[in-house]
NUVO-114361 format. One record per atom (N, C-alpha, C): residue in three letters; x, y, z. Coordinates in steps of 0.02 Angstrom, whole numbers, padded with zeros to 5 digits, always signed. Example, Ala and Ser with C-alpha at 12.3 -4.5 7.8 and 13.67 -1.06 7.14 Angstrom:
ala+00660-00284+00390
ala+00615-00225+00390
ala+00660-00165+00390
ser+00642-00112+00354
ser+00684-00053+00357
ser+00645+00002+00394
REM end
This chain:
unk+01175+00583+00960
unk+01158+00516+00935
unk+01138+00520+00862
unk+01163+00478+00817
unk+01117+00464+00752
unk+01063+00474+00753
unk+01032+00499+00698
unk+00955+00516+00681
unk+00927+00419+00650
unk+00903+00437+00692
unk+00842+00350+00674
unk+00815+00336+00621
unk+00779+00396+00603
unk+00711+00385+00547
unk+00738+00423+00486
unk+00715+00416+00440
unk+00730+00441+00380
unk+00696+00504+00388
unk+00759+00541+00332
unk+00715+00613+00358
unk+00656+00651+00308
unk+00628+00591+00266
unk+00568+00585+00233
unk+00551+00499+00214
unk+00474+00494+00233
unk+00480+00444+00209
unk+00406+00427+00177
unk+00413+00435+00104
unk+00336+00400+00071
unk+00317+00365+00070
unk+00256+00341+00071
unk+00218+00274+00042
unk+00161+00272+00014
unk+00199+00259-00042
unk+00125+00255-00112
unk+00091+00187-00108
unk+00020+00172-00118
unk-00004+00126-00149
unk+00010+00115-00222
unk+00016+00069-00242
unk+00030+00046-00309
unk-00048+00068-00360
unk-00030+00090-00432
unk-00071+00103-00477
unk-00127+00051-00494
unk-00177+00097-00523
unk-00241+00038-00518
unk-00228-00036-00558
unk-00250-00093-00540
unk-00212-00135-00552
unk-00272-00170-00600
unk-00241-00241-00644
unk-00296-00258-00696
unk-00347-00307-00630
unk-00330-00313-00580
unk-00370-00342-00534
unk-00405-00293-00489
unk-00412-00248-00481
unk-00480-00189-00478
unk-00525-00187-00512
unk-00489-00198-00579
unk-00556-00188-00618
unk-00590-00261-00642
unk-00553-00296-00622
unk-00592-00394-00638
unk-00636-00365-00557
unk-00614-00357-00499
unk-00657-00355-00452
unk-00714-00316-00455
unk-00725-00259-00504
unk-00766-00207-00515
unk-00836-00238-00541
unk-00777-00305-00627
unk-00851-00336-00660
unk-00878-00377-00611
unk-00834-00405-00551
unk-00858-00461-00534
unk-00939-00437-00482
unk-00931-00377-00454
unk-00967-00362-00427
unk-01033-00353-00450
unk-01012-00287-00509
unk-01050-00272-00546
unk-01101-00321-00582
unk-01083-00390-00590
unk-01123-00447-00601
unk-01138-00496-00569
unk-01134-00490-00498
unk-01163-00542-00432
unk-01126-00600-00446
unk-01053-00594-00446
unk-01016-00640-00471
unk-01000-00684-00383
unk-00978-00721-00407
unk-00959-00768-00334
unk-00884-00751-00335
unk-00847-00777-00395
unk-00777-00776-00379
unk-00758-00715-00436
unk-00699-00682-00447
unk-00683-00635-00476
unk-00623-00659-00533
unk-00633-00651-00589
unk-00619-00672-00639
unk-00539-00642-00657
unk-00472-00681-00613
unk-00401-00671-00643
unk-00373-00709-00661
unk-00324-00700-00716
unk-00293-00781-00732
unk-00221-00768-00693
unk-00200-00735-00684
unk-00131-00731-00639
unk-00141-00743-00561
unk-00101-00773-00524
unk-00085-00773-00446
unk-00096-00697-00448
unk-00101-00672-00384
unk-00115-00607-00374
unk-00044-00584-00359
unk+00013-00616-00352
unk+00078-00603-00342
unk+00070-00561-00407
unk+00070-00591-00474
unk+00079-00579-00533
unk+00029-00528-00584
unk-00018-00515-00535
unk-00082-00459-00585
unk-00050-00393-00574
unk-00053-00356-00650
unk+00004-00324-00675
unk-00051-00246-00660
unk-00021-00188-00682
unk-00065-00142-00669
unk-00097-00119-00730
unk-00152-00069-00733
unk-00197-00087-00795
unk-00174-00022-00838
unk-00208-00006-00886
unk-00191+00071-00933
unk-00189+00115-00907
unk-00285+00120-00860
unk-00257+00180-00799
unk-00207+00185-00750
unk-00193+00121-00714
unk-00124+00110-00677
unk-00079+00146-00694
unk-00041+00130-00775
unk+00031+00134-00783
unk+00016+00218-00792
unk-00049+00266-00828
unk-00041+00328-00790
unk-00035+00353-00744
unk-00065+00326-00694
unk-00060+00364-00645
unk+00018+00358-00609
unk+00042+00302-00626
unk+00114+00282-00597
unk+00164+00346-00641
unk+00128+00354-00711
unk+00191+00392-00758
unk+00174+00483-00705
unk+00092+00494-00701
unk+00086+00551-00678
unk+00131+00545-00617
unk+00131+00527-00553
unk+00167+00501-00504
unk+00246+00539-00504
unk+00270+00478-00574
unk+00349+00479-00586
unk+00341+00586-00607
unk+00323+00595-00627
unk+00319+00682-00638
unk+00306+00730-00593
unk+00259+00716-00538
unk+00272+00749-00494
unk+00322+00730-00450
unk+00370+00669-00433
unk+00422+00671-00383
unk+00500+00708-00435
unk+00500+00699-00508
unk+00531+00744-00564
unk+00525+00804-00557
unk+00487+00847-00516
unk+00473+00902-00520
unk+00509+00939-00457
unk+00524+00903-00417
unk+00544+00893-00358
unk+00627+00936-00370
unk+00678+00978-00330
unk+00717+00974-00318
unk+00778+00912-00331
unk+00831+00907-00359
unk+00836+00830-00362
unk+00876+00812-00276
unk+00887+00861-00241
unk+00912+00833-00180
unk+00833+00828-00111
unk+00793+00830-00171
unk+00719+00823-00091
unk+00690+00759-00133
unk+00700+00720-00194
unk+00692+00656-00207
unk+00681+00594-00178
unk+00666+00554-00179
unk+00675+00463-00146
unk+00756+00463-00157
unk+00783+00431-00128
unk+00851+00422-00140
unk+00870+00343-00124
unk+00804+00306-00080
unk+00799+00227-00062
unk+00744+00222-00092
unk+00722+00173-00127
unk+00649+00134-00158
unk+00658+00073-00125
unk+00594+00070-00093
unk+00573-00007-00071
unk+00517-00025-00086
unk+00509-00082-00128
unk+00444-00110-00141
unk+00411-00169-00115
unk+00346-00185-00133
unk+00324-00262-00094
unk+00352-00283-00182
unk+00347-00365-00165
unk+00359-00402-00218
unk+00312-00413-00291
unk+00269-00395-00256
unk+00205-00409-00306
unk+00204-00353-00385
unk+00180-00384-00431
unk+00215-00349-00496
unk+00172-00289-00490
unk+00136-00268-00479
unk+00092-00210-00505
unk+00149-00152-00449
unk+00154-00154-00383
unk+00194-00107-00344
unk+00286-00103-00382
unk+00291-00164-00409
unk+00362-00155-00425
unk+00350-00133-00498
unk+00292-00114-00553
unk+00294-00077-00610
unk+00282-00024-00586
unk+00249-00022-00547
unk+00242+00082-00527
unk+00275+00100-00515
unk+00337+00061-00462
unk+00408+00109-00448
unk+00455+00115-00522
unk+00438+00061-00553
unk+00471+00055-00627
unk+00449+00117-00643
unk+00390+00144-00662
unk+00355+00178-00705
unk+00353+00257-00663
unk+00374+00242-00621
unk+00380+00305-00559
unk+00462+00354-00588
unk+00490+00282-00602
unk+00572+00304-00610
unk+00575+00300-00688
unk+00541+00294-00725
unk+00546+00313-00790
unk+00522+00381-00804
unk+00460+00392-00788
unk+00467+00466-00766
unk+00499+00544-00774
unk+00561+00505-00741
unk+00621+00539-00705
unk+00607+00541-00640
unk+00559+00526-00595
unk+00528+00566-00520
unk+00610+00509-00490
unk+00644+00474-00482
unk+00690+00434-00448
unk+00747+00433-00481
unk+00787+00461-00457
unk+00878+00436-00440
unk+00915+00366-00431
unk+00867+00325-00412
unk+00862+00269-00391
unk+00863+00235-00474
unk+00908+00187-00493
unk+00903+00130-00529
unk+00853+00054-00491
unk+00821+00054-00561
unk+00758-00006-00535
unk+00803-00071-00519
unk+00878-00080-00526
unk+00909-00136-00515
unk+00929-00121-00435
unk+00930-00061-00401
unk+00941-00041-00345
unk+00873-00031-00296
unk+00833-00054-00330
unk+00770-00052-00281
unk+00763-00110-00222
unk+00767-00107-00159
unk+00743-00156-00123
unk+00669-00189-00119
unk+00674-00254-00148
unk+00614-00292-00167
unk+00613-00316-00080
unk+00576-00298-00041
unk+00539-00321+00017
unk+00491-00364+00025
unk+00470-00407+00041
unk+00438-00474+00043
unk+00376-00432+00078
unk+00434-00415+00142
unk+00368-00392+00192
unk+00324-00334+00201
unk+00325-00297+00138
unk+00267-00260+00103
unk+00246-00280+00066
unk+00251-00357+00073
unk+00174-00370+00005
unk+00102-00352+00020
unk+00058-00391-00006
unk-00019-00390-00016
unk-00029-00425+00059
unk-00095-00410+00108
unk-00125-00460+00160
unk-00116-00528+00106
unk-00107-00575+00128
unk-00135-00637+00118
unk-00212-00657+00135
unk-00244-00683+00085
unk-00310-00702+00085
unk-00326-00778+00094
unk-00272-00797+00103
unk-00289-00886+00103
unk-00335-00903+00052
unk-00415-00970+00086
unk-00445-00979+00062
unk-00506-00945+00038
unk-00492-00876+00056
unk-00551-00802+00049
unk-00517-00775-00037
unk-00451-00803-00040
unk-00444-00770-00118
unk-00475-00788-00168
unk-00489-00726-00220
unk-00545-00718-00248
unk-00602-00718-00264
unk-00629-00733-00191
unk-00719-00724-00180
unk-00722-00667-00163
unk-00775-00635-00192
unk-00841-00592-00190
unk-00870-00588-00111
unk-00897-00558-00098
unk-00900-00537-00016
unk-00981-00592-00042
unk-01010-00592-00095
unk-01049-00651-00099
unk-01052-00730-00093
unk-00974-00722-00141
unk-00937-00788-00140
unk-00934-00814-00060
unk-00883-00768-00024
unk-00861-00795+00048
unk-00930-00794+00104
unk-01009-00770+00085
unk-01045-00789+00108
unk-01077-00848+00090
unk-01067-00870+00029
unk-01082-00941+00002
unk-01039-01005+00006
unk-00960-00987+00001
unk-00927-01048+00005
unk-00914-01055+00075
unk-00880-00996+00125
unk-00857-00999+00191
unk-00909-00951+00250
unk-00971-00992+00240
unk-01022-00945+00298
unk-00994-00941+00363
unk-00945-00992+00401
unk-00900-00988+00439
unk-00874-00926+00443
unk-00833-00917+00394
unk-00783-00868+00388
unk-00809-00805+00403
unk-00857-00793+00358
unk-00906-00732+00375
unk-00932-00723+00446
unk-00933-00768+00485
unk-00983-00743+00549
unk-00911-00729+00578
unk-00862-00784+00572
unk-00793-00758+00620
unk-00762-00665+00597
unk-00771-00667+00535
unk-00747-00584+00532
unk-00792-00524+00558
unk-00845-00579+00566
unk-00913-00517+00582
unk-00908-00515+00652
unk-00889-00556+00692
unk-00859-00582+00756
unk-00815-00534+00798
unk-00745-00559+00772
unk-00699-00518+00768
unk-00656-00460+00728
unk-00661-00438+00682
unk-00672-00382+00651
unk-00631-00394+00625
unk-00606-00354+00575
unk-00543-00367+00525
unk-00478-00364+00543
unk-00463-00345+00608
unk-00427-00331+00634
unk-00385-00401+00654
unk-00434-00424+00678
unk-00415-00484+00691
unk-00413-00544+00678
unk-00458-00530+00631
unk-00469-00603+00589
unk-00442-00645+00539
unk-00405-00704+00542
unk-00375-00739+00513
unk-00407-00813+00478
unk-00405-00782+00414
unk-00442-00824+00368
unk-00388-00891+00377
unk-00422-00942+00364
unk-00359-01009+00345
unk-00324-01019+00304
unk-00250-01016+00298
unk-00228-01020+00271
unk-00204-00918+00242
unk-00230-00877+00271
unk-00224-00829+00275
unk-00179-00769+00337
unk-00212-00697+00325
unk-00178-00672+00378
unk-00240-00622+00397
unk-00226-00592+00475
unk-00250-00535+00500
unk-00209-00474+00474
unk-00242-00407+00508
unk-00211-00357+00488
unk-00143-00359+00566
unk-00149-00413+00612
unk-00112-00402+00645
unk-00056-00425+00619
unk-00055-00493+00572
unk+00008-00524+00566
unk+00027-00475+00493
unk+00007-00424+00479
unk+00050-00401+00424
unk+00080-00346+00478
unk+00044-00330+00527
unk+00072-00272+00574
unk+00143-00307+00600
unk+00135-00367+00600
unk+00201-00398+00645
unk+00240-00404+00600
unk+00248-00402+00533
unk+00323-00394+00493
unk+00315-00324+00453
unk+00258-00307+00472
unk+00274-00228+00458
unk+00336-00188+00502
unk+00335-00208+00581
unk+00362-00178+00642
unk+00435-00207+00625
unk+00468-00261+00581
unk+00524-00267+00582
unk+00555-00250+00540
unk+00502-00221+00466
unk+00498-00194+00409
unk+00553-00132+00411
unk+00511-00075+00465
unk+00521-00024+00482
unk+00575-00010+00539
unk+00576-00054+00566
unk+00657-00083+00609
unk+00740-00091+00552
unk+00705-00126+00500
unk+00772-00108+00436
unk+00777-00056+00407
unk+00724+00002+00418
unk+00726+00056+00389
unk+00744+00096+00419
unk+00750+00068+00496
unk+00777+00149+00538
unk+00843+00123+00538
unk+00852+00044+00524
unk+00911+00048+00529
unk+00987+00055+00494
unk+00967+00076+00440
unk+00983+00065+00380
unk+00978+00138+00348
unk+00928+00181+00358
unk+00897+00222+00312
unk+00911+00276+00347
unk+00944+00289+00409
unk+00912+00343+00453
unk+00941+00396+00418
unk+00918+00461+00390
unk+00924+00539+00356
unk+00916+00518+00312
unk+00899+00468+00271
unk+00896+00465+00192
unk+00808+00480+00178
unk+00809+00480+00128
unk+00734+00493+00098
unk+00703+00442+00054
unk+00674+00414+00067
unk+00652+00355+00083
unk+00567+00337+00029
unk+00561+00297-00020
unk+00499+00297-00038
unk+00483+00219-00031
unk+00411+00205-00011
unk+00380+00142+00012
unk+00347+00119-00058
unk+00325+00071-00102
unk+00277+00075-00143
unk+00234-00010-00129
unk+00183+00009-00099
unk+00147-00046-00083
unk+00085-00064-00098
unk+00040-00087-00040
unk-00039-00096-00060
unk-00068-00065-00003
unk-00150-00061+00007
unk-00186-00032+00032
unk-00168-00055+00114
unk-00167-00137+00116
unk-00186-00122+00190
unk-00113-00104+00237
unk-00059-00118+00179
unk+00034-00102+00216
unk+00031-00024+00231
unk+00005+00028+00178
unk-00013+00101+00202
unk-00051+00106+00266
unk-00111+00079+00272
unk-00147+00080+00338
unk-00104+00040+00382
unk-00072-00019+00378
unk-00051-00025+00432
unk+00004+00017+00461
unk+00063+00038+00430
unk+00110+00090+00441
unk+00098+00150+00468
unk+00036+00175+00450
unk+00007+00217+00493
unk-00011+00203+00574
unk-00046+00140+00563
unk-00035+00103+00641
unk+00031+00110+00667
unk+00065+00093+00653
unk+00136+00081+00679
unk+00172+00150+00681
unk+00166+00205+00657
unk+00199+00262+00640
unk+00173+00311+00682
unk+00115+00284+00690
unk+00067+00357+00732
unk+00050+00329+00792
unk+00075+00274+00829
unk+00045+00234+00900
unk-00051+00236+00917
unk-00067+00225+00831
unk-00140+00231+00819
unk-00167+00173+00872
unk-00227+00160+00884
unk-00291+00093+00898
unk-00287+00053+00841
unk-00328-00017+00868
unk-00371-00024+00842
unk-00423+00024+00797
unk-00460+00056+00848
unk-00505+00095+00824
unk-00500+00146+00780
unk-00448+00164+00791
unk-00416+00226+00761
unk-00420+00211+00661
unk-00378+00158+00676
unk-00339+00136+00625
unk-00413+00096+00560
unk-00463+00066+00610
unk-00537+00058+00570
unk-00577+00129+00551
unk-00572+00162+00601
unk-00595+00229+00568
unk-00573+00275+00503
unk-00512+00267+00497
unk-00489+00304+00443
unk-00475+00242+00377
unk-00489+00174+00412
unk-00514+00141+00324
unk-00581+00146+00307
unk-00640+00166+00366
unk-00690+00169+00345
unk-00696+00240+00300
unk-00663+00277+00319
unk-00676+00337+00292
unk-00681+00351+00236
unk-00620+00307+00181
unk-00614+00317+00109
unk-00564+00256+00106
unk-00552+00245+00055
unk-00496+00202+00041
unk-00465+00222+00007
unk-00393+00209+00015
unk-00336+00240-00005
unk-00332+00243-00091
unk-00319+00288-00117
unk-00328+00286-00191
unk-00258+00258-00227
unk-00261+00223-00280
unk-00214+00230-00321
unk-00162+00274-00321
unk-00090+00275-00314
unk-00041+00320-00321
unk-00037+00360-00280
unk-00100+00363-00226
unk-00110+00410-00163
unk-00018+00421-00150
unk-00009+00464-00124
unk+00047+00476-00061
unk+00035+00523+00009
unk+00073+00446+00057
unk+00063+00460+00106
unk+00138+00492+00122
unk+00143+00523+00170
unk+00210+00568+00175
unk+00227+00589+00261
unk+00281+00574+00290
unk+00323+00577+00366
unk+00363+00624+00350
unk+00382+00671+00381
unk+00437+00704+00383
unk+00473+00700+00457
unk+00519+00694+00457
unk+00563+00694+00527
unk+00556+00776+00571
unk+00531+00751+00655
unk+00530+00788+00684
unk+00584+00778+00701
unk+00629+00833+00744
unk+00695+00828+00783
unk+00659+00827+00876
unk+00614+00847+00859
unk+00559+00884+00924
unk+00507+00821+00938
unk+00520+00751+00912
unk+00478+00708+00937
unk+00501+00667+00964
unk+00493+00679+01037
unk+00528+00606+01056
unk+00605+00615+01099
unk+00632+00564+01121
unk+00710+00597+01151
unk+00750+00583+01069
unk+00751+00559+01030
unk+00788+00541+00954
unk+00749+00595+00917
unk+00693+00603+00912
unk+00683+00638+00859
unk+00616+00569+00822
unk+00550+00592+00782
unk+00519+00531+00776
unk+00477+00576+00683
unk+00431+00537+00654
unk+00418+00549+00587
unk+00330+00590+00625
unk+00322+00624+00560
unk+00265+00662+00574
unk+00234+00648+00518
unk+00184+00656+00527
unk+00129+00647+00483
unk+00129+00713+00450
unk+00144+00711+00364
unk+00123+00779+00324
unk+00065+00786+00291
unk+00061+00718+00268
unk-00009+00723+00214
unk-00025+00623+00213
unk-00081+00616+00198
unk-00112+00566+00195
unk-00169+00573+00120
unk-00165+00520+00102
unk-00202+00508+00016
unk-00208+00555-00011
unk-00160+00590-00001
unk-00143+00651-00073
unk-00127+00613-00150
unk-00202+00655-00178
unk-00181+00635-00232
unk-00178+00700-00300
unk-00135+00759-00271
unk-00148+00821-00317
unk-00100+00792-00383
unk-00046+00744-00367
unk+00028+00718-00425
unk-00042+00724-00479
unk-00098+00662-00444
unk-00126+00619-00518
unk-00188+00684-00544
unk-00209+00715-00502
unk-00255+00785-00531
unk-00233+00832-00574
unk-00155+00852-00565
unk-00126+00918-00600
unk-00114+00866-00648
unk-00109+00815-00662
unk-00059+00779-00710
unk-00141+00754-00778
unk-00195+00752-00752
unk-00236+00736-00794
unk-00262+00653-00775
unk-00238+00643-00725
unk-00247+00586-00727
unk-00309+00520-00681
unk-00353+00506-00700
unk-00404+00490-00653
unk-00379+00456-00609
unk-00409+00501-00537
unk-00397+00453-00491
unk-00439+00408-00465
unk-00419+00333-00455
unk-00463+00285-00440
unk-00472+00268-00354
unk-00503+00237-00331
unk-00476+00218-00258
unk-00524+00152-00249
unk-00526+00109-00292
unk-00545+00037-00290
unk-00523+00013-00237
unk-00553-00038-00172
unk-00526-00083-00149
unk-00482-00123-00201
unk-00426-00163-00175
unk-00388-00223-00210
unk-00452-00264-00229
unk-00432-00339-00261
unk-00481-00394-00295
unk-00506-00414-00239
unk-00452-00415-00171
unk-00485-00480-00121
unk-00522-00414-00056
unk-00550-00373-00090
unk-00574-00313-00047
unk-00639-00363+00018
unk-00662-00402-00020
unk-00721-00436+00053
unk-00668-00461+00104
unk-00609-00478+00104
unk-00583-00541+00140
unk-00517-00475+00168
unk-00529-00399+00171
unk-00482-00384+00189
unk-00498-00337+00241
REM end
């Protein structure tokens, strides 16, 4: 039978973005709402970002050119689609940025009416909101006009349905946001709930992190992806480059 899964498949978080660090002042000054002038579709990545994306593009350059990405898929949002830019300027990609698949359904969670409040803000404007997440946990909780981590799980699962179907032996790079890495892990590793809260409590995924599957032949009756490494970030250490691991802007509401 055809091999299913790609027989590597990365997924980077996108480089630190200029909305980490508006969320950083906002904190840093008991701010209510967090100070961006772009839709968050559109907040671009910051000085440290586009390093760590160039360090990034140098360690997948360093690479063999036949153990490379050979598919790029990104969410839509500009900061993940300049890092694969800035990934493949580099040299780390084979891949032309006009050949990248722009994926909808690795964008950002949606925050509804929780975007851009302050975990102060959303205790001041939506005290509602707050007792329901405190309620039901993040897992499940669906702001208005927003999403849970379940409904990104549910077009994550069809996400990864075009990728086996489409992709199967190719090598494969993801470039997304924090909670599409954690959720893929859900979906990749037949994690919990619990599982899947434990290892965001643990740390949060850094900037440029890479997460990394390699194809077992030995998993499964097809053959299934293994877990190699999780928030590796040696690309941005050997390269000089600080690594950050900011929540995103809408970090209370996610």
């Amino acid at each position: 039978m055809p091999q299913r899964w790609p027989d590597r498949l990365w997924i980077v978080r996108h480089g630190e973005s200029a909305g980490n660090v508006a969320r950083d002042a906002a904190q840093a000054a008991g701010l209510f709402r967090i100070d961006i002038a772009e839709r968050d579709v559109d907040v671009p990545l910051s000085r440290l970002g586009e390093r760590q994306s160039d360090a990034l593009g140098r360690w997948f350059a360093a690479m063999p050119p036949d153990e490379r990405p050979d598919v790029v898929l990104t969410s839509p949002y500009r900061r993940a689609r300049l890092t694969a830019e800035r990934v493949h300027a580099g040299g780390g990609l084979p891949v032309d940025p006009a050949d990248f698949v722009v994926d909808e359904r690795l964008r950002e969670k949606e925050f509804g009416v929780l975007d851009r409040l302050t975990r102060t803000g959303i205790e001041r404007d939506f005290p509602d909101q707050a007792e329901f997440r405190r309620i039901l946990g993040k897992f499940y909780h669906r702001p208005p006009g927003g999403e849970s981590w379940c409904d990104v799980i549910l077009r994550l699962r069809s996400a990864l349905d075009t990728i086996s179907l489409h992709h199967g032996g190719r090598r494969v790079l993801i470039v997304g946001h924090q909670v599409v890495v954690l959720c893929l892990r859900y979906l990749l590793e037949n994690l919990t709930e619990a599982d899947i809260l434990d290892i965001d409590a643990a740390a949060d995924v850094a900037n440029c992190a890479v997460t990394e599957y390699r194809f077992d032949p030995d998993s499964g009756p097809r053959g299934g992806l293994a877990l190699h490494c999780y928030n590796f970030v040696a690309p941005l250490e050997e390269a000089g480059a600080p690594v950050t691991a900011q929540p995103d802007a809408n970090v209370a509401a996610r």
